[in-house]
C-alpha positions as CSV (number, residue, x, y, z in Angstrom):
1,X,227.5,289.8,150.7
2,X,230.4,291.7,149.3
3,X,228.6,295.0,148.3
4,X,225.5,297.2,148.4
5,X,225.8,296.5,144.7
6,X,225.6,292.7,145.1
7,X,222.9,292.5,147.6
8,X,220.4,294.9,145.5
9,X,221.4,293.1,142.3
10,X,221.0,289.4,143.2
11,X,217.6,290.2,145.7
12,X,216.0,292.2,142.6
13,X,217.2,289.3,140.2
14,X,216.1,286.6,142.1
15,X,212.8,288.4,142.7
16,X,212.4,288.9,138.9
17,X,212.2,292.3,139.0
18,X,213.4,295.2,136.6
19,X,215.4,298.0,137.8
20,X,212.0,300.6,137.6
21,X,209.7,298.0,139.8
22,X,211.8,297.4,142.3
23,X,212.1,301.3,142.4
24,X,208.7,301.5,142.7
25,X,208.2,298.7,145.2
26,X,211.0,300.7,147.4
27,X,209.3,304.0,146.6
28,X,212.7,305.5,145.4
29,X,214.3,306.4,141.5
30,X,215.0,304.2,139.3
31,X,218.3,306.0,139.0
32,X,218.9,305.2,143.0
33,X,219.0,301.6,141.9
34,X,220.8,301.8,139.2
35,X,223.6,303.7,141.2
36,X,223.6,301.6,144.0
37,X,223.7,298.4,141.3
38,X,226.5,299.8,139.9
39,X,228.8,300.0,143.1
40,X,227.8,303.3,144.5
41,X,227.9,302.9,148.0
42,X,224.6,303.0,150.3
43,X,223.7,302.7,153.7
44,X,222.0,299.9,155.2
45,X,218.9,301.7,156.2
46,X,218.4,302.2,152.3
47,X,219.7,298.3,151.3
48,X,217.4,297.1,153.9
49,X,214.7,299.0,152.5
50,X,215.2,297.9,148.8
51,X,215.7,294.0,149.9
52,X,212.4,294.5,152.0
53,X,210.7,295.9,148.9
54,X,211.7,292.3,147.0
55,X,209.8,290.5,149.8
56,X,213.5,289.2,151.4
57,X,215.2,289.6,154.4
58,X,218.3,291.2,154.9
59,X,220.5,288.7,157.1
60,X,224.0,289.6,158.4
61,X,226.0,286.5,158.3
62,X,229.1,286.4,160.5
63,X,231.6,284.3,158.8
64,X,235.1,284.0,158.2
65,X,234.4,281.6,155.8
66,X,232.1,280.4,152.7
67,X,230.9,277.2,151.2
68,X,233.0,277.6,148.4
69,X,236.6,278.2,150.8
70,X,235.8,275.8,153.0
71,X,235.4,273.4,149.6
72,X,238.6,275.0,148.0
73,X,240.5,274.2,151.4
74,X,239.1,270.9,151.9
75,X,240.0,269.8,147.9
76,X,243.2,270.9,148.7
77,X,243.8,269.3,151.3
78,X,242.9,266.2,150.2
79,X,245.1,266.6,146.8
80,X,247.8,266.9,148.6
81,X,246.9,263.0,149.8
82,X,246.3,261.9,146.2
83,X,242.8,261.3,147.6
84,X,240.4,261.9,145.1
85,X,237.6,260.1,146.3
86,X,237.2,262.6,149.0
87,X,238.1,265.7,147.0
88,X,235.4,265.0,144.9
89,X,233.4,264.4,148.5
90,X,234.5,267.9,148.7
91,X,232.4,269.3,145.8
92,X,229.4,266.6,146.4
93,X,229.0,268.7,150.1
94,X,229.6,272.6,148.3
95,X,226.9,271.1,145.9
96,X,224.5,269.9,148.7
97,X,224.5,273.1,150.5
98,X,224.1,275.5,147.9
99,X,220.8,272.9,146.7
100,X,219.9,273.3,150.6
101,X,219.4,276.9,150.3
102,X,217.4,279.2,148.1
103,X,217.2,282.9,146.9
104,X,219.9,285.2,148.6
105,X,220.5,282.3,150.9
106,X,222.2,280.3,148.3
107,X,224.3,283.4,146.6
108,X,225.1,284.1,150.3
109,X,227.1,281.0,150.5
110,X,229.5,281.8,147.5
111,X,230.3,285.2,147.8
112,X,233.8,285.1,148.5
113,X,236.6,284.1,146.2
114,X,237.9,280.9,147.5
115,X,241.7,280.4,147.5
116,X,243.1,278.1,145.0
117,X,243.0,274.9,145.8
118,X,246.2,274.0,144.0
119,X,244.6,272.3,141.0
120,X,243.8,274.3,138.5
121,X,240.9,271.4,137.4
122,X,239.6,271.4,141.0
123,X,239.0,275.5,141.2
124,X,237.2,275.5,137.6
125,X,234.9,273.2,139.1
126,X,234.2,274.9,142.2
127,X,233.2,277.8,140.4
128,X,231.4,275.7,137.1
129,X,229.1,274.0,140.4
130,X,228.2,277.7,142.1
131,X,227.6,279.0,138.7
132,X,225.2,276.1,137.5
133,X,223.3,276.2,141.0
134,X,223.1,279.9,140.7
135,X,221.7,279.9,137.3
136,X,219.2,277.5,138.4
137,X,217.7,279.8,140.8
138,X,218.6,283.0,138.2
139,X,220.8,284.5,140.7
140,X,223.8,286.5,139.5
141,X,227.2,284.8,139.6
142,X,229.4,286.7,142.1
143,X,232.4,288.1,140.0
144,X,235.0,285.7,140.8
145,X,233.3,283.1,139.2
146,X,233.1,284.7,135.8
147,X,236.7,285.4,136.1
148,X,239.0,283.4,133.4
149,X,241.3,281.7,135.5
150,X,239.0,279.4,136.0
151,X,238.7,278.6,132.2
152,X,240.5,275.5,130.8
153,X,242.9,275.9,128.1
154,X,241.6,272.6,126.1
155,X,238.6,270.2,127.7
156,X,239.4,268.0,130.7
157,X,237.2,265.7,132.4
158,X,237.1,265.2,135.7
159,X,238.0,261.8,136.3
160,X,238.0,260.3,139.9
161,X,238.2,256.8,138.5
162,X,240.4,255.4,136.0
163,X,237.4,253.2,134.5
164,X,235.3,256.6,134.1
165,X,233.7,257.1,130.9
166,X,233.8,260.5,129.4
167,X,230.3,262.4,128.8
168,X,229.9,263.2,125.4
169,X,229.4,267.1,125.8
170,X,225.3,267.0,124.9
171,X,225.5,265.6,129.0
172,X,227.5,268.1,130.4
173,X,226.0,271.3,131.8
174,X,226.5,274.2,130.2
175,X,228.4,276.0,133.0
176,X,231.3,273.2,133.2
177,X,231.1,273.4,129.4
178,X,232.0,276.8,128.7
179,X,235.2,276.3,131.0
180,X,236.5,273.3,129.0
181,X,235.2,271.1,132.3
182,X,233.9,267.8,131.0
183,X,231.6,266.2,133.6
184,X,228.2,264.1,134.5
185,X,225.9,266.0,136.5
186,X,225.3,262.8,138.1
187,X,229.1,263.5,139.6
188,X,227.8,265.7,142.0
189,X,225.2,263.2,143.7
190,X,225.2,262.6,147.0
191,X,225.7,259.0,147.5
């Protein structure tokens, strides 16, 4: 993942643990956590240990590339074709693989900021998606997420189709909500 910070935050969060347990579990200070969790840096004998201490594995993923860039790029890509149909294929395969995955796994897959994909639409839902599958698995959002560029100035829906109704916003998840994204969850189906 990006940090020390990162790793012990979303392996103790998705482990449901408090700051002090996890302590405990790693035999060190609460403070130690704390510190590390709040971007002091520390070695990977120590982040090793902590993750260990959550009952997860500490995996070193070589990757020039994550889920959500690869998405950005393809989306782009395909804008630039006026195709939406597989733009919106796009999302449907970022939202597959973070379902396919689970704990750190999945958070793994979305650290990095993607580059914008040109559409301001298209990047709020990239990050609306990791956000709602994160949440479902109560991982912390990696920062770039949370960030408000990717906040709509008024609601837009996300229409692929001319014909496609709008969702009246009792359907739309929360996470697309708060960003002025109107959308079914049904959208990101794989058909």
């Amino acid at each position: 993942m990006g940090s020390s910070a990162e790793v012990v935050r979303v392996s103790r969060k998705s482990s449901n643990l408090t700051q002090a347990q996890l302590a405990d579990l790693a035999s060190l200070d609460q403070s130690a956590i704390s510190r590390i969790e709040n971007g002091r840096a520390a070695d990977f004998g120590t982040v090793e240990k902590i993750v260990r201490a959550t009952g997860q594995h500490l995996a070193v993923v070589p990757t020039r590339t994550d889920m959500a860039s690869l998405a950005s790029n393809q989306i782009s890509q395909h804008l630039a074709h006026d195709d939406l149909d597989c733009a919106l294929r796009a999302l449907i395969q970022l939202n597959d693989a973070l379902l396919a995955e689970h704990g750190l796994r999945r958070a793994l897959l979305v650290v990095t900021q993607p580059l914008s994909s040109g559409s301001r639409l298209w990047d709020t839902a990239i990050a609306a998606l990791v956000e709602w599958r994160l949440n479902q698995e109560k991982l912390p959002a990696p920062d770039w997420v949370l960030d408000n560029v990717y906040r709509l100035e008024s609601p837009e829906f996300l229409r692929i189709h001319v014909a496609d109704p709008v969702p009246p916003r009792s359907e739309v998840p929360r996470e697309f909500l708060v960003r002025n994204l109107l959308v079914w969850p049904e959208t990101f189906a794989s058909t």
